[in-house]
Every structure is written in C-alpha cells, then in structure tokens.
C-alpha positions as CSV (number, residue, x, y, z in Angstrom):
1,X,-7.5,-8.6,0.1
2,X,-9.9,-6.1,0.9
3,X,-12.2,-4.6,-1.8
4,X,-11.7,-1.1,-0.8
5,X,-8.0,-1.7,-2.4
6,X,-9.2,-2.6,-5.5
7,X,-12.5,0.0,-5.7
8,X,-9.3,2.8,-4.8
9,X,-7.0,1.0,-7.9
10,X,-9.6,1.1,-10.1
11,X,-10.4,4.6,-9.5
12,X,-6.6,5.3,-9.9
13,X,-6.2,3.7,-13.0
14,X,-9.3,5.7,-14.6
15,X,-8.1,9.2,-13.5
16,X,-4.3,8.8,-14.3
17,X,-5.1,6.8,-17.4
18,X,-8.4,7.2,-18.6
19,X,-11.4,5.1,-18.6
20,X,-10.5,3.1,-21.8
21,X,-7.1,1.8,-20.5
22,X,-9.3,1.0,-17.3
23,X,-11.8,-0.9,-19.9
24,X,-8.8,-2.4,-21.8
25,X,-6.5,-3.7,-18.5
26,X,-9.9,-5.3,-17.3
27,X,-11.3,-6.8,-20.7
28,X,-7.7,-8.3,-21.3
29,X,-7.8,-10.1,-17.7
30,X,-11.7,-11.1,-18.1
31,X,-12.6,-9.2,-15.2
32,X,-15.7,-7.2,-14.8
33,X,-14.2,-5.0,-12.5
34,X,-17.4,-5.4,-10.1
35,X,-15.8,-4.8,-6.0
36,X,-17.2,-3.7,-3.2
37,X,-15.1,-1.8,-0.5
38,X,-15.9,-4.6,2.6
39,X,-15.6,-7.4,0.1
40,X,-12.7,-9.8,0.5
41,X,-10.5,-10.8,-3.2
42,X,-7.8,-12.8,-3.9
43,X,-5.0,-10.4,-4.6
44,X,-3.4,-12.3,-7.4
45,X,-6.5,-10.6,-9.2
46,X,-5.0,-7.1,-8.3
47,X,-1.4,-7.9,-9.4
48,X,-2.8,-9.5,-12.8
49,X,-4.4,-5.8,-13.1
50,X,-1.1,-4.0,-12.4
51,X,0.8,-6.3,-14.4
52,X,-1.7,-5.7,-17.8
53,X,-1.5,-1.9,-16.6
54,X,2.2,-1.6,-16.8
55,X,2.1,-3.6,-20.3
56,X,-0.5,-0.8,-21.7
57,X,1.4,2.5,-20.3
58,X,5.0,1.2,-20.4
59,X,5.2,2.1,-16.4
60,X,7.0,-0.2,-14.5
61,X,4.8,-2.9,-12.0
62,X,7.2,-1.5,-9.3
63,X,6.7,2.4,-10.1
64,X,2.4,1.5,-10.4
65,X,2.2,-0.2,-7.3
66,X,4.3,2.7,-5.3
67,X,1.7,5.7,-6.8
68,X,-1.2,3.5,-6.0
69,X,0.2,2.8,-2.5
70,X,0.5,7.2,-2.4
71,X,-2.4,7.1,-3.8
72,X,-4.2,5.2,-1.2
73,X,-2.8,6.0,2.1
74,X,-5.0,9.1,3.0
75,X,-8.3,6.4,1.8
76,X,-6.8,4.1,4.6
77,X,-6.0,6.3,6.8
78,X,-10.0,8.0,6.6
79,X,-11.3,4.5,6.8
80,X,-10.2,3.8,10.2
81,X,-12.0,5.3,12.9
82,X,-9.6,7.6,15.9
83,X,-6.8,8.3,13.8
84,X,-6.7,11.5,13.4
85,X,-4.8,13.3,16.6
86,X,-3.5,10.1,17.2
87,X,0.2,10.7,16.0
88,X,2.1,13.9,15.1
89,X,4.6,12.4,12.6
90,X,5.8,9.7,10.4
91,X,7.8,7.7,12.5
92,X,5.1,7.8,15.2
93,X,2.3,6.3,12.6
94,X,4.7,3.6,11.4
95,X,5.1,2.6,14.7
96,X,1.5,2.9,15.3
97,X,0.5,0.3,11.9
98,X,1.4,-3.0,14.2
99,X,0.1,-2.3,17.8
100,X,-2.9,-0.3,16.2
101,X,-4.2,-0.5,12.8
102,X,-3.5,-4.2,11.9
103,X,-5.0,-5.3,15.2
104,X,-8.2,-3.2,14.3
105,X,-8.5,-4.2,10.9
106,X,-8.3,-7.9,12.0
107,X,-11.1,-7.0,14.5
108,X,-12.9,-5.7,11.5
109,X,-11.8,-8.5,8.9
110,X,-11.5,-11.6,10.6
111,X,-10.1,-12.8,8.1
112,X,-7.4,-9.9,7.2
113,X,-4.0,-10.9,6.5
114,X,-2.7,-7.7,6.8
115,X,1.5,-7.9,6.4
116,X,3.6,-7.9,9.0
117,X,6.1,-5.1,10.4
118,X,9.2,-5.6,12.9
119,X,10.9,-2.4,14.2
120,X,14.8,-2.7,14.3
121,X,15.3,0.2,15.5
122,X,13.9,4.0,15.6
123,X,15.7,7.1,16.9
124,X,14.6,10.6,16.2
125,X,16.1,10.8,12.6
126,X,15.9,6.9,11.5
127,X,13.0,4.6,11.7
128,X,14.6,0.7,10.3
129,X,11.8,-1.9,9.8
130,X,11.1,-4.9,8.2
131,X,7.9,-5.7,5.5
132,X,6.7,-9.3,5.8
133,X,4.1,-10.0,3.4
134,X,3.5,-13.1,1.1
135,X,1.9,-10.7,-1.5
136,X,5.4,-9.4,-2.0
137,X,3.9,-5.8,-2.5
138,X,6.6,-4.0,-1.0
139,X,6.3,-1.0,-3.5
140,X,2.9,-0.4,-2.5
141,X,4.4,-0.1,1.0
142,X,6.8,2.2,0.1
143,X,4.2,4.6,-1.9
144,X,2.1,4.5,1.0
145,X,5.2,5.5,3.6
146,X,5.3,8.4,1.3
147,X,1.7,9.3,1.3
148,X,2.4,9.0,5.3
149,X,5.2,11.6,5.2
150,X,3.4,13.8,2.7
151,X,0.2,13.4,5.0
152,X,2.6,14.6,8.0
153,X,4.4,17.4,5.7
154,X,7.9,15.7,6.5
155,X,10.6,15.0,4.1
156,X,11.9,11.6,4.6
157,X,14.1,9.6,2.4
158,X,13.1,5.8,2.4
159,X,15.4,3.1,1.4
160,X,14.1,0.0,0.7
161,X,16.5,-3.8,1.3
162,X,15.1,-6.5,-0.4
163,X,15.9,-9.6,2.0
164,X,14.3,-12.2,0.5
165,X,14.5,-12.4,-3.2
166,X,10.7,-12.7,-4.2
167,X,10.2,-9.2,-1.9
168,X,8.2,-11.0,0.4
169,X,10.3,-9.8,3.1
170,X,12.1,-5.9,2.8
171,X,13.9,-4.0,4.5
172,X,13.1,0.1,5.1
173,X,15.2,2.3,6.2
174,X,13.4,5.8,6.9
175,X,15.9,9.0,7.2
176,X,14.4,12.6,8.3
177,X,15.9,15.1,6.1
C-alpha cells in the first residue's frame, strides 16, 4: 500500500483526534509512524492503526475507515495528473477508476495492487458495481464514493452488498437523488 495513504491517515487521526491519541494508537502498535508518500507498506500495518484507533475513541473500524476514505479522496484525486476536466459527475469518475486511474497508478507503482471494480450496470440514476479487494476495505471505498459525490456537489445514496463474507468482495449500488 502506498505511503501517501498512511501520511493522509496519520494526518487524519491528529486533526480529528489530537496528537496524543496519534502518539498513543502508534506507541500501542510499536510503530514509529515514519512513511513517505511514494513508499510502499504492508497494509495490515494500517488496519492494526484503525483497529487501536477505534479501541481509543469508541468509533467503529467500519465508521474510521469510511471518514478516512472522505477524507482522502480529494488527496487522490490531486495526486494524479489530468483529472481535473476529465469527468463532470459521479457516475462518470467511477466509471473512470478502472480504464483510468488504476492503469496509471500501476504505471506509476509497478507494484500497485490497486482493487478491482466490475460495472453491472449504470443508467442515468444508478451506477451497480462490484469492490474486489483482498484488503477487505470496503468502507474506505464507500467514504471515498462520497468524497467523489461531495467533490461533484451531487447527492447520491450508496448502498453497499457484502458478497463475500470477509468484504473482500461488495457490492454498491449508487442512486442519484
């Protein structure tokens, strides 16, 4: 996993927080907490973080990975180069994260695993897509679809499927309102 995710979680953590719960989540996992954006990490390091986090706040790993994902989407989306003008709406930057984004970020990374979206099916008022990742972080996928729609000013209600049972595989469903 890229560093930029953690450098971005770490920040996070110290505004919502406070820089002694950021102290504390990292002393209790023996992690210095040193990243750099374009390094690569194993990701289990990041949900070890989240997991301490929701243990010292009493938030929920699910509702800490869905803010971080919010959190993080306009980071992303600044960090790749010709996006801007590129799509007008939601729906058409979804659709743009497979043919687009991933392939550029494995030209960048060549060794980015980035997960793994299939289209169902899109009209003008629902966009249905599958999430296949073996980091099973489909919350952060679903805070960064709403960072997406907030980017784009649109209201859109997401449902998210669980298909496999560890969430390594899920199912959104996105509805204009």
């Amino acid at each position: 996993m890229k560093g930029i995710i953690f450098t971005e979680f770490l920040e996070l953590v110290e505004d919502t927080f406070g820089l002694e719960t950021c102290q504390q989540m990292l002393d209790e996992n023996d992690n210095e907490g040193v990243y750099t954006s374009v390094g690569t990490y194993d990701h289990n390091d990041l949900v070890k973080l989240i997991v301490t986090l929701s243990k010292l706040t009493g938030v929920s790993v699910e509702d800490l990975q869905e803010v971080y994902g919010k959190y993080v989407f306009m980071t992303l989306f600044n960090s790749m180069p010709g996006l801007e003008g590129k799509s007008n709406s939601t729906f058409e930057f979804i659709n743009s994260v497979e043919e687009y984004i991933h392939v550029e970020v494995k030209k960048l990374y060549a060794n980015a695993n980035p997960p793994t979206f299939n289209f169902i099916s899109a009209t003008q008022s629902e966009l249905v897509m599958d999430y296949i990742s073996a980091r099973c972080m489909a919350h952060v996928c679903l805070g960064l679809i709403k960072g997406c729609a907030e980017h784009f000013s649109e209201n859109i209600d997401v449902k998210m499927t669980p298909l496999l049972e560890d969430r390594s595989e899920v199912r959104f469903t996105l509805t204009r309102v």
